[in-house]
C-alpha positions in Angstrom: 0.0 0.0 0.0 1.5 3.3 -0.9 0.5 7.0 0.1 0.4 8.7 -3.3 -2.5 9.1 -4.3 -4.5 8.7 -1.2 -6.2 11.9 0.4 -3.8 13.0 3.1 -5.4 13.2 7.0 -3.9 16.5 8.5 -1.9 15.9 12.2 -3.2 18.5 14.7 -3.5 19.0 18.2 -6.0 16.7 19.0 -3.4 13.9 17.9 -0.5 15.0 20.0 -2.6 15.0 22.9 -3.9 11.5 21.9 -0.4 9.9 21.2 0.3 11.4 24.5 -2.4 9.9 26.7 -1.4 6.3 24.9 2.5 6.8 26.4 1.0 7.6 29.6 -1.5 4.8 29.9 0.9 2.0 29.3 3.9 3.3 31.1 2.1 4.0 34.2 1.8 1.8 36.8 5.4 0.6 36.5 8.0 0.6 39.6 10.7 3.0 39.8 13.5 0.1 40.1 12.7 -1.2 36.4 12.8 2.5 34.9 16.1 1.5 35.5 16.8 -0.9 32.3 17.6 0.2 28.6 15.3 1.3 26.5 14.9 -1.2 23.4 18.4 -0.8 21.4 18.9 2.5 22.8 21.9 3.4 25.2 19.4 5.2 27.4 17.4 3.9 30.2 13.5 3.9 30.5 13.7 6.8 32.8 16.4 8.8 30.5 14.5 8.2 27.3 11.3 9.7 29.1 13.2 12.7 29.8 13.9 13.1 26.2 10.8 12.8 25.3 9.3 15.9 27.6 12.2 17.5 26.3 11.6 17.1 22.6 7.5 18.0 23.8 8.6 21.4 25.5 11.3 22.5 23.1 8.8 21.7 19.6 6.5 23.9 21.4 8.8 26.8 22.5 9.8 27.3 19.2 6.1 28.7 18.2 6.4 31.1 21.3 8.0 34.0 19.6 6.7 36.4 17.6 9.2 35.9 14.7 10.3 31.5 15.2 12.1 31.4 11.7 14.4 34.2 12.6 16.2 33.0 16.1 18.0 29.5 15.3 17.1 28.0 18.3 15.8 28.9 22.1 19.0 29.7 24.0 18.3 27.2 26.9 21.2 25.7 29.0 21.5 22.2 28.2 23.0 19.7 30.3 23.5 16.2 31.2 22.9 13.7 34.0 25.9 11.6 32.6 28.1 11.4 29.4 26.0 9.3 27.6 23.0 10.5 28.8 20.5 12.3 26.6 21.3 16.0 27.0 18.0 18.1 27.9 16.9 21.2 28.9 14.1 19.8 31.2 14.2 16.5 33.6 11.7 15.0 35.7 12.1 14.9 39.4 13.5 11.4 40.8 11.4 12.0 44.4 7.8 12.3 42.2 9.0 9.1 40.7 7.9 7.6 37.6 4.0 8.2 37.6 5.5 12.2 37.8 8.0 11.9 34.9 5.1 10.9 33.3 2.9 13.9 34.4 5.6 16.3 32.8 5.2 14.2 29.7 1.7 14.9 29.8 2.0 18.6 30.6 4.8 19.1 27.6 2.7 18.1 25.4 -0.7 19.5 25.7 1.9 22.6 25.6 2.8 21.3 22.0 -1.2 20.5 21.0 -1.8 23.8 22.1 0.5 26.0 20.5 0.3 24.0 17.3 -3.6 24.7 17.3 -3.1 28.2 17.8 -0.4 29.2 15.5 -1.0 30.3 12.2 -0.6 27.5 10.2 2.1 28.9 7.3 4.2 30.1 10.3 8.1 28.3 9.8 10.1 27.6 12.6 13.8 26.1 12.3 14.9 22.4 12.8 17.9 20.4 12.5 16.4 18.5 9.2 14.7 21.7 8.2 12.3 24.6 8.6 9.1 23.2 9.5 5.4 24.7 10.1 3.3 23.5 12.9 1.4 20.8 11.9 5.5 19.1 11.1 6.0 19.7 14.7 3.1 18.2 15.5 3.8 15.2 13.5 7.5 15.1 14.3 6.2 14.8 18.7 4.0 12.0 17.9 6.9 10.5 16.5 8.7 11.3 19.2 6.0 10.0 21.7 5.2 6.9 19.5 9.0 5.7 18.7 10.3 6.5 22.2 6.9 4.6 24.0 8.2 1.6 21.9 11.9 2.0 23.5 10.6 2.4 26.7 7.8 -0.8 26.6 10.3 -3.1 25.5 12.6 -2.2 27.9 9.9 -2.5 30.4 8.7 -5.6 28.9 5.2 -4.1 28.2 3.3 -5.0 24.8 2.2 -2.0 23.3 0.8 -0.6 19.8 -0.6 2.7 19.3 -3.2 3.4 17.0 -2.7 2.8 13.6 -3.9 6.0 12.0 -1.5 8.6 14.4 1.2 6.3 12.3 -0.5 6.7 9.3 -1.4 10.4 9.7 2.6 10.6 10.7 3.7 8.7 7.9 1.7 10.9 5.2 3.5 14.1 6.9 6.8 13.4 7.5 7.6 10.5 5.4 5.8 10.8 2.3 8.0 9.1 0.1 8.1 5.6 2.0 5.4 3.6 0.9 3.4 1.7 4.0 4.0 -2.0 3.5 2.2 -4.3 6.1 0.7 -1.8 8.7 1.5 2.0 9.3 3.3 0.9 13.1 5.0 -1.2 11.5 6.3 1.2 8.2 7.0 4.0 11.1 9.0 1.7 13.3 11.2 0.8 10.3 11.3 4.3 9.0 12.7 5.4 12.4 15.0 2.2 12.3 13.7 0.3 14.7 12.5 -3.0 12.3 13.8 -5.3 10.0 12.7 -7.2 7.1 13.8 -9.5 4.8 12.8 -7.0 2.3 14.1 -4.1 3.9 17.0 -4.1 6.0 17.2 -1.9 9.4 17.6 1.8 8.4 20.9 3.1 10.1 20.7 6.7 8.3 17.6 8.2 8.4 15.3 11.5 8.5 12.1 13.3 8.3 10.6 15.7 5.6 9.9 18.4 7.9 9.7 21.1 5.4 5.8 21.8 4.3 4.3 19.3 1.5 4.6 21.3 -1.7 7.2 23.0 -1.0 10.7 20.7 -1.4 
C-alpha cells in the first residue's frame, strides 16, 4: 500500500494530545526500580529516554512562542546532562515524584505542543535540525517522538504496546511521504525510524524526516 495518491489526513492538536495519553497509559503503573533498564536498542534507560521525550514536547513547542520563530535558530536554553551518555536536555523530571511524575511532565509538555500547534497560524516556519518546518510538522515530528520512544521504553519494560494505527498513518503521510506503507503504518514507522527489520528491507541506520511543508521541497 503506498501513500500517493491517497487523500492526506492532516496531524493537529487533538493527535498530539492522543499519542500522549497512549505513552502515559501503558507506562504508568510501573516501579521506579525497572525504569532503570535500557530502552529497546537504545543506550538510554526507560527513565532517560522519558526525559527526552518531555524534552523534545517542550522544546517543539517553544519554538512557536515567539513572535518571529524562523528568525532566532534555536531557544537559548542551557543544556545539560545527568551523565556522558545520557541524553542532553533542557528539562528533567524529578527522581522523588517518581515515575508516575515523569510521566505527568510528559503529559504537561505536550498539551503545551497541542496547544501551541492549534493556535499558530498554520504557514508560520520555525527552524529544525532536518529543516524549517510549520506546525502541523512539529506536531507530526512529537507523535513520533512519543510513539517511537513509547516503543523503547515498553520493550525495555517488557510491556506490549501498539498505538493506533492511523497517528502512524497520519505521521507517515507528513513526515515520510515518500516511503510507501508495507504491512501496517506501526509497523512502516518503526522501520522508518530504524527500529525493524525485514527480509525485504534491512534496518535503516541513516535516516530523516521531511519536515519542510508538503509542496514546498
Amino acid at each position: 500500500m503506498s501513500q500517493s495518491g491517497e487523500p492526506r489526513m492532516p496531524v493537529g492538536g487533538a493527535h498530539v494530545r492522543q499519542a500522549v495519553a497512549h505513552c502515559v497509559d501503558v507506562l504508568q503503573g510501573v516501579p521506579a526500580d525497572q525504569w532503570h533498564a535500557l530502552a529497546g536498542d537504545l543506550e538510554w534507560t526507560c527513565w532517560e529516554t522519558l526525559e527526552h521525550l518531555a524534552d523534545d514536547l517542550l522544546t517543539y513547542a517553544l519554538r512557536f512562542g515567539l513572535a518571529k520563530p524562523i528568525a532566532v535558530p534555536r531557544v537559548p536554553l542551557r543544556v545539560t546532562s545527568d551523565r556522558p551518555d545520557g541524553p542532553a536536555n533542557v528539562i528533567f523530571g524529578d527522581q522523588e515524584a517518581g515515575p508516575e511524575g515523569l510521566l505527568t511532565v510528559v503529559e504537561a509538555c505536550g498539551g503545551l505542543l497541542a496547544t501551541v500547534v492549534d493556535t499558530t497560524g498554520p504557514t508560520t516556519l520555525a527552524p529544525h535540525v532536518f529543516g524549517a518546518s510549520d506546525p502541523e510538522g512539529f506536531a507530526a515530528m512529537g507523535i513520533v517522538e512519543t510513539l517511537v520512544h513509547t516503543h523503547d521504553i515498553a520493550q525495555g519494560l517488557n510491556r506490549t504496546w501498539e498505538p493506533p494505527q492511523d497517528l502512524s498513518e497520519r505521521a507517515l503521510a507528513r513526515l515520510f511521504p515518500d516511503i510507501p506503507v508495507v504491512d501496517t503504518p506501526w509497523s512502516t514507522l518503526l522501520w522508518a525510524t530504524g527500529r525493524l527489520e525485514t527480509p525485504d528491507r534491512p534496518r535503516r541506520t541513516d535516516w530523516r524526516w521531511h519536515g519542510a511543508p508538503l509542496g514546498r521541497g
